[in-house]
N, C-alpha and C positions, 0 to 999 in steps of 0.2 A: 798440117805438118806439126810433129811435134819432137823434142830432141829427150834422152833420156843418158843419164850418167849411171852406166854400169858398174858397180866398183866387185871385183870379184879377187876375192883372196886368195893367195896361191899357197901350194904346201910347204912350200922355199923362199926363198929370196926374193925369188925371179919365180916367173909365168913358166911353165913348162909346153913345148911344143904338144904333148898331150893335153896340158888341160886348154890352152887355148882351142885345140879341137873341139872341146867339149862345149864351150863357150858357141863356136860358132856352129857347130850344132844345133844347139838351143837355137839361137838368133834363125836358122834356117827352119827350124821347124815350124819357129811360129809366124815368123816372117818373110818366111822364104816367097810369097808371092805380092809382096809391096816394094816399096823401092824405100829402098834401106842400104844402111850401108854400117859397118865396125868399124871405128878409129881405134887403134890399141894406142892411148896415149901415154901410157908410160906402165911396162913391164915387171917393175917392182911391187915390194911392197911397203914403200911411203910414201907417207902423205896419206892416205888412207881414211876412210870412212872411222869417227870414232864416237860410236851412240853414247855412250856409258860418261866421258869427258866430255863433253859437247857444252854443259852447264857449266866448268869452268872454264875454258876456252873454244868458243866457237869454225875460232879459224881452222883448227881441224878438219872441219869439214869444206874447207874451200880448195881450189884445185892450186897446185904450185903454177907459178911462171914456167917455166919449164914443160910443162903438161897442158897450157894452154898455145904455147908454142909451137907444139909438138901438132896438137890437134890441127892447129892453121896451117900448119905445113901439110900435114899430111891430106887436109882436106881439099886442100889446093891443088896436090899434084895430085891425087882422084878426079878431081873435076874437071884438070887437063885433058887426061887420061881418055876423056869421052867427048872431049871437044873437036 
């Protein structure tokens, strides 16, 4: 098993119900026959992946509290979900 942090940038503010389609799209095409699952941990666009700044502040690339929250909850009431 292995876990991966999608960071996908939105054309707004906010994720649009369109592009998260598009997202999980992706996610079904190429994994639509494993057992997988999307957390959308936080809908914005901060906090954010930032290659180019990374060298002067690292933290950048780490996930906020809020976003790590977000994931525990939400993963928890999935895995209710099927119990």
């Amino acid at each position: 098993m292995a876990r991966f942090i999608l960071d996908v940038a939105s054309k707004g503010p906010k994720i649009s119900h369109e592009e998260l389609k598009q997202v999980i799209d992706i996610h079904n095409d190429y994994f639509g026959g494993f057992v997988s699952t999307i957390i959308l941990v936080d809908d914005t666009n901060e906090n954010q992946f930032y290659y180019e700044e990374l060298e002067d502040d690292p933290s950048l690339n780490d996930l906020n509290e809020e976003q790590i929250n977000n994931f525990k909850k939400l993963n928890r009431e999935l895995f209710n979900e099927y119990l």
